[in-house]
C-alpha positions in Angstrom: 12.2 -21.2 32.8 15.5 -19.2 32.8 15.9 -20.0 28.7 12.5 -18.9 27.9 12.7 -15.8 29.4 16.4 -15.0 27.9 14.9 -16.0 24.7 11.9 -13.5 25.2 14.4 -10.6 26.2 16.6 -11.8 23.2 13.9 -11.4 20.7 12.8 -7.8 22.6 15.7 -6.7 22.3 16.1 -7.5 18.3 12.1 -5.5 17.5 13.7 -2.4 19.5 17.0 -2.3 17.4 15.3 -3.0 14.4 12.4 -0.2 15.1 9.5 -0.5 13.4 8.7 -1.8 9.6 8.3 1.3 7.6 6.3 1.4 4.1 8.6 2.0 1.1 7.8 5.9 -0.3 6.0 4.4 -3.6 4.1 1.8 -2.0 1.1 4.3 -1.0 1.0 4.9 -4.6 1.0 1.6 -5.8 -1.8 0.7 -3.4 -3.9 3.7 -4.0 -3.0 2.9 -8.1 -4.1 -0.4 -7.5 -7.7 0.6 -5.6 -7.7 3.1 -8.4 -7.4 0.6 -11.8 -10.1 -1.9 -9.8 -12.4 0.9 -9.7 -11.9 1.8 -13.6 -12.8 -1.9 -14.3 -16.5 -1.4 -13.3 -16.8 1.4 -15.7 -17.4 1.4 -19.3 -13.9 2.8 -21.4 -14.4 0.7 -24.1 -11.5 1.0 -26.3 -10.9 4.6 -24.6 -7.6 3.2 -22.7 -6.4 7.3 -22.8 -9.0 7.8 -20.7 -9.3 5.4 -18.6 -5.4 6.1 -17.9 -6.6 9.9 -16.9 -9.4 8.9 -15.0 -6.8 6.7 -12.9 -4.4 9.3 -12.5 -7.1 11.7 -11.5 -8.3 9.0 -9.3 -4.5 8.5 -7.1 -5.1 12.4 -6.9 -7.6 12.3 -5.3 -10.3 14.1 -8.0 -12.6 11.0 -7.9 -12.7 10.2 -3.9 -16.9 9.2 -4.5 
């Protein structure tokens, strides 16, 4: 009993020094990129990559929330 709760205080103890898992700054960007580029795939660009690449950037922006 007396190892199990050492080993819980143990492992307390390392998630408080660590602190919490924080997202990297361009991960947000990738994600929202990502949601962004699956979107563009339902529509129809055709051969128009240019704008499908400004419709994705407008997208991350937020211009096309809908």
């Amino acid at each position: 009993m007396r190892i199990i709760i050492s080993l819980a205080a143990a492992s307390a103890l390392t998630l408080a020094i660590a602190g919490p898992v924080t997202a990297a700054p361009g991960d947000t960007y990738k994600a929202k990129k990502a949601a962004c580029e699956d979107r563009a795939k339902g529509m129809n660009f055709g051969v128009h990559f240019i704008k499908k690449n400004r419709w994705v950037k407008d997208c991350v922006a937020g211009r096309h929330s809908a």
